[in-house]
C-alpha positions in Angstrom: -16.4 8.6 11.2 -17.0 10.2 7.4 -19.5 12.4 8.2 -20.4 15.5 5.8 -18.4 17.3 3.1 -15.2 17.6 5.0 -16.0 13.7 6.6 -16.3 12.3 2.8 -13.1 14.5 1.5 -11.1 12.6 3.9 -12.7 9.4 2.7 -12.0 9.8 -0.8 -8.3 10.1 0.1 -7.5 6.3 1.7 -10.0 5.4 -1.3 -7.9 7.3 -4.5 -4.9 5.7 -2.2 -6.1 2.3 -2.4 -7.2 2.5 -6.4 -4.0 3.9 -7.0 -2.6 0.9 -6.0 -5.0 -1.3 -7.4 -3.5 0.2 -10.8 -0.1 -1.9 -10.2 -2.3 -5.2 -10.7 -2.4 -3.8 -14.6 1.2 -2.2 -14.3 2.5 -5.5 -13.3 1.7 -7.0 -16.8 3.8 -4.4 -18.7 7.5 -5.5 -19.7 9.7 -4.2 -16.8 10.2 -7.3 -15.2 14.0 -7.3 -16.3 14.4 -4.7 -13.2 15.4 -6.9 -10.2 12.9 -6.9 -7.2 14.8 -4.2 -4.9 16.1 -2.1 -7.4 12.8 -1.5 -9.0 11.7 -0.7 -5.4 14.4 1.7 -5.0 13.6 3.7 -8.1 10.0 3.5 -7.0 10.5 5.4 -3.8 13.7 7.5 -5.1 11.1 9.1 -7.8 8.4 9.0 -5.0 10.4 11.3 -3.2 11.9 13.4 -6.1 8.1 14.2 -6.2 7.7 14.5 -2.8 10.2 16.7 -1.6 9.7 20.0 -4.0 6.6 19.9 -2.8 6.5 20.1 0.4 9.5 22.0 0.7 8.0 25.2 -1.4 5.2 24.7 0.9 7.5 25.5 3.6 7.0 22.6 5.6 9.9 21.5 8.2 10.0 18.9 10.5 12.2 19.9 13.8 15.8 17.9 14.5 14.1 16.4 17.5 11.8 13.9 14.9 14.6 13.5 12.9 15.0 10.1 14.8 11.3 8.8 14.3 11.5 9.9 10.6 14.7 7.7 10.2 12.4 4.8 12.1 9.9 5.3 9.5 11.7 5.1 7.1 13.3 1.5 8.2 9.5 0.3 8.1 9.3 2.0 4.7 12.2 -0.2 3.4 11.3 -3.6 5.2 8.3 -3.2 3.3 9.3 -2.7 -0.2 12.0 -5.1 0.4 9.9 -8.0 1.5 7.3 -6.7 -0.7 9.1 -7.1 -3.9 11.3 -9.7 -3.2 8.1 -11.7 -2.2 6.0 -10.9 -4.9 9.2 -11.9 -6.9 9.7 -15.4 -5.1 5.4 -16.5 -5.3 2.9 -16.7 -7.3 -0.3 -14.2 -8.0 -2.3 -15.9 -5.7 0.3 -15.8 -3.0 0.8 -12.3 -3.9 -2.8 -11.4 -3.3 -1.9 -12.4 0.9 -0.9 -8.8 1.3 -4.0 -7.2 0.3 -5.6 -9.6 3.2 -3.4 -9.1 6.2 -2.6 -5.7 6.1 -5.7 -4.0 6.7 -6.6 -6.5 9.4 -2.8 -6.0 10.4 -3.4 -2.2 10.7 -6.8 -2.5 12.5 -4.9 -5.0 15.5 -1.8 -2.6 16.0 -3.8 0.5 16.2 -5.9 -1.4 19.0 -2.5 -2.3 20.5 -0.5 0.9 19.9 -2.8 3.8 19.6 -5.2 2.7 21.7 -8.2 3.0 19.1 -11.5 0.9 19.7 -12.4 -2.1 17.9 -16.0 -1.9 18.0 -18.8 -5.0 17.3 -20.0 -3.0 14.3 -15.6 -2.5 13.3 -14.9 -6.2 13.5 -18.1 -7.1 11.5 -17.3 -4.7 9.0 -13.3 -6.0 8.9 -14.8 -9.5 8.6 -17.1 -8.5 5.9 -14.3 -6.6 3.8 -12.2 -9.7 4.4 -14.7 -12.4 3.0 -15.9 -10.0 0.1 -11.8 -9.6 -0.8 -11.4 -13.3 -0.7 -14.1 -13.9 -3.1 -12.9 -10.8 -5.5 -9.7 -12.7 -5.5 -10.9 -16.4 -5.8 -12.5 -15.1 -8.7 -9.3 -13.9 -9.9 -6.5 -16.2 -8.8 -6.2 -20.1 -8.3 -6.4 -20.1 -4.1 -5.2 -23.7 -4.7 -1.5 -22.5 -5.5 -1.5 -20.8 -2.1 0.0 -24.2 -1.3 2.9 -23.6 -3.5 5.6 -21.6 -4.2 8.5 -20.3 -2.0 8.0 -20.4 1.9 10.5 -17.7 1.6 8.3 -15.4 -0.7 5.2 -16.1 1.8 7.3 -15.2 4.7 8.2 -12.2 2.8 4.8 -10.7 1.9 3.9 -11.5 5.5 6.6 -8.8 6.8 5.5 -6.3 4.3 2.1 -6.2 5.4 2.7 -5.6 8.6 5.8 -3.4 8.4 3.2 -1.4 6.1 0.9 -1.6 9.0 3.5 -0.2 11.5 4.2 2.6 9.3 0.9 3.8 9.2 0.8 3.3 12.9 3.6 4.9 14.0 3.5 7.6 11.6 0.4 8.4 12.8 0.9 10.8 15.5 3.6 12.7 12.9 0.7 13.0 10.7 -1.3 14.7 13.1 0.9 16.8 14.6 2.7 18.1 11.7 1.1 17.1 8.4 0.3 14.1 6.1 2.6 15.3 3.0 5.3 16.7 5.5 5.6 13.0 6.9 5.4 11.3 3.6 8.0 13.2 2.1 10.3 13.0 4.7 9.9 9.1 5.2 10.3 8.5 1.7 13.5 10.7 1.0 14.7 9.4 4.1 14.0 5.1 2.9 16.0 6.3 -0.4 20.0 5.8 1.4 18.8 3.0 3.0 16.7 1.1 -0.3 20.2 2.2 -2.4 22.3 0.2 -0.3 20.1 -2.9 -0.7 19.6 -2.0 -4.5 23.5 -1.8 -4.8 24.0 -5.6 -3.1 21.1 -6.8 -5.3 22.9 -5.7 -8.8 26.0 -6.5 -7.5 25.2 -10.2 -7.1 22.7 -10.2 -10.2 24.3 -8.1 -12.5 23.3 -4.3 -14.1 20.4 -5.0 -16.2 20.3 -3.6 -19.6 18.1 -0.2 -19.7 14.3 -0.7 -20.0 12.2 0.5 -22.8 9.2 3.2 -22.9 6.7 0.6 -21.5 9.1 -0.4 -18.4 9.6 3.5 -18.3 5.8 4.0 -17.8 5.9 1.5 -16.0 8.6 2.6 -13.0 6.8 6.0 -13.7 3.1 5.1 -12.6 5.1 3.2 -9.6 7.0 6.3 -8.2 4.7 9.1 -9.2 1.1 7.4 -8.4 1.7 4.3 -6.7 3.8 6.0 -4.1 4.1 10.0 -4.3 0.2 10.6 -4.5 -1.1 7.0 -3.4 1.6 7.7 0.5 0.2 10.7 0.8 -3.5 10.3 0.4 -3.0 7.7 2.7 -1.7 9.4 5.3 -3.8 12.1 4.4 -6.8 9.7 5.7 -5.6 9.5 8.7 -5.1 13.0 9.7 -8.7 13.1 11.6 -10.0 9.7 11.9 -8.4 6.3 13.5 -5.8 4.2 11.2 -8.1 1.6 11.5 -10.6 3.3 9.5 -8.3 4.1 7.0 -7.2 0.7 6.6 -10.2 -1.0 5.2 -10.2 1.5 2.0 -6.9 -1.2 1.5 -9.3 -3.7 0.9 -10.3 -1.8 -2.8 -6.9 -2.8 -4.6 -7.8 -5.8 -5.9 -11.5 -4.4 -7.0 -9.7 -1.9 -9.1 -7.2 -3.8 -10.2 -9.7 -6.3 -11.8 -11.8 -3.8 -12.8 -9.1 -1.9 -14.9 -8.3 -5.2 -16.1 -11.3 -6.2 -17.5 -11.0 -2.2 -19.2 -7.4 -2.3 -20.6 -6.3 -6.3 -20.8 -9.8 -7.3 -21.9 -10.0 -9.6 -18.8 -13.2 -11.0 -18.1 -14.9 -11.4 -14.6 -17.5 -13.7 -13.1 -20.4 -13.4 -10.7 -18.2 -13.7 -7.8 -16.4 -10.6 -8.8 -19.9 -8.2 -8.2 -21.0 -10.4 -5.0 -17.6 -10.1 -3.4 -17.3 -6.3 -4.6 -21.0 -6.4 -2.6 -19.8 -7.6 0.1 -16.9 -5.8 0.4 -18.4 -2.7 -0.2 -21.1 -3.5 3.0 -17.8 -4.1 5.2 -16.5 -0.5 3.8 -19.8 1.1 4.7 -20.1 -0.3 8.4 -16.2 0.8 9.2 -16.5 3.8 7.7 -20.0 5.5 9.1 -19.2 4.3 12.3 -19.7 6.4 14.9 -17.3 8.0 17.6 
């Protein structure tokens, strides 16, 4: 699949996607947790596509009227999973939490069998199983798996439906992708989930209340989430998938929790086990076999 110069650009983007997101594992520990669940998620795609949309619109790139309609569905799947997403992580535990970084990459690898048609190969499923088992033993290392018991059934539920609405977006926004462009389909999807997260963010704050403003750190924080975590980390995601299979690009989701621990162990002076380098191993093999395989 990555083959060559051009092969391992297009690698590197899913890949900076995926450690971009494995920076919110650090980000989560700053002070911004007085920012209710959907309203942080609508300032983290309202800045996203602040970004976004300068961008891509000095770069002169339009969408016609006639996609207006599967940009609008996008951007439904963009706010089911944010919604779920935060309100999920909100309503578990860390360990719970750590269910997305599991099923969505094996989500995205089933629908783009079932949707798109793309081949799930011997050498695909072993390297999916091997991302999968290497990720489990990362996060054992990391979180109590015994809490997975726990919690709210709700919040479970929740992160459930965002890993596979985030499947169905990369899915379905797959053929915009390659027909148009990855930053023309990001932005547009984002700007287009901002109307719909503000009406969700409105009947959050209107039952909970207007939190008080949040300092530098929860600044940063919101910052890091609409800037990297979502302007830069959507696109080179979609950028992946511009000239190889969704399926592909869906087991570079399986290095957010490598990076996460690894920054971590840098910035929160975390420490990490054995099981942390064999499951990074073994996660890494999984990578490798998806990645070089072979049309």
């Amino acid at each position: 699949m990555f083959r060559g110069v051009r092969g391992l650009a297009f690698a590197l983007a899913p890949l900076t996607a995926a450690a971009l997101w494995g920076g919110m594992f650090v980000v989560s520990e700053w002070n911004f947790a007085s920012i209710p669940p959907v309203t942080l998620a609508f300032l983290r795609v309202a800045l996203g596509a602040a970004v976004l949309l300068p961008v891509v619109w000095y770069d002169g790139q339009r969408l016609p009227r006639s996609e207006w309609r599967r940009v609008a569905a996008l951007a439904g799947w963009v706010a089911l999973t944010l919604v779920t997403q935060f309100v999920g992580t909100d309503l578990t535990n860390a360990s719970q939490g750590s269910l997305v970084t599991i099923l969505t990459p094996v989500a995205t690898v089933a629908l783009g069998a079932l949707v798109l048609g793309e081949t799930v190969t011997r050498r695909r499923a072993v390297g999916v199983g091997l991302a999968v088992l290497g990720t489990v033993v990362v996060l054992a290392g990391q979180y109590d798996f015994t809490a997975l018991a726990g919690g709210s059934l709700l919040g479970i539920l929740g992160l459930v439906v965002a890993s596979v609405a985030w499947a169905v977006y990369t899915i379905h926004g797959t053929p915009l992708v390659r027909e148009y462009s990855a930053l023309a389909t990001t932005a547009y999807s984002a700007a287009a989930a901002v109307p719909i997260m503000a009406v969700f963010a409105a009947a959050e704050l209107a039952v909970v209340g207007v939190p008080a403003l949040p300092g530098p750190v929860g600044v940063a924080a919101v910052g890091y989430l609409g800037v990297a975590a979502t302007a830069a980390a959507w696109y080179l995601w979609y950028r992946g998938v511009e000239s190889v299979d969704a399926g592909t690009v869906a087991v570079f989701f399986f290095v957010q929790p490598v990076v996460g621990t690894a920054l971590g162990v840098l910035v929160l002076d975390e420490s990490v086990g054995a099981g942390f380098v064999a499951g990074g191993v073994v996660m890494a093999a999984g990578i490798w076999l998806v990645s070089t395989e072979r049309d």
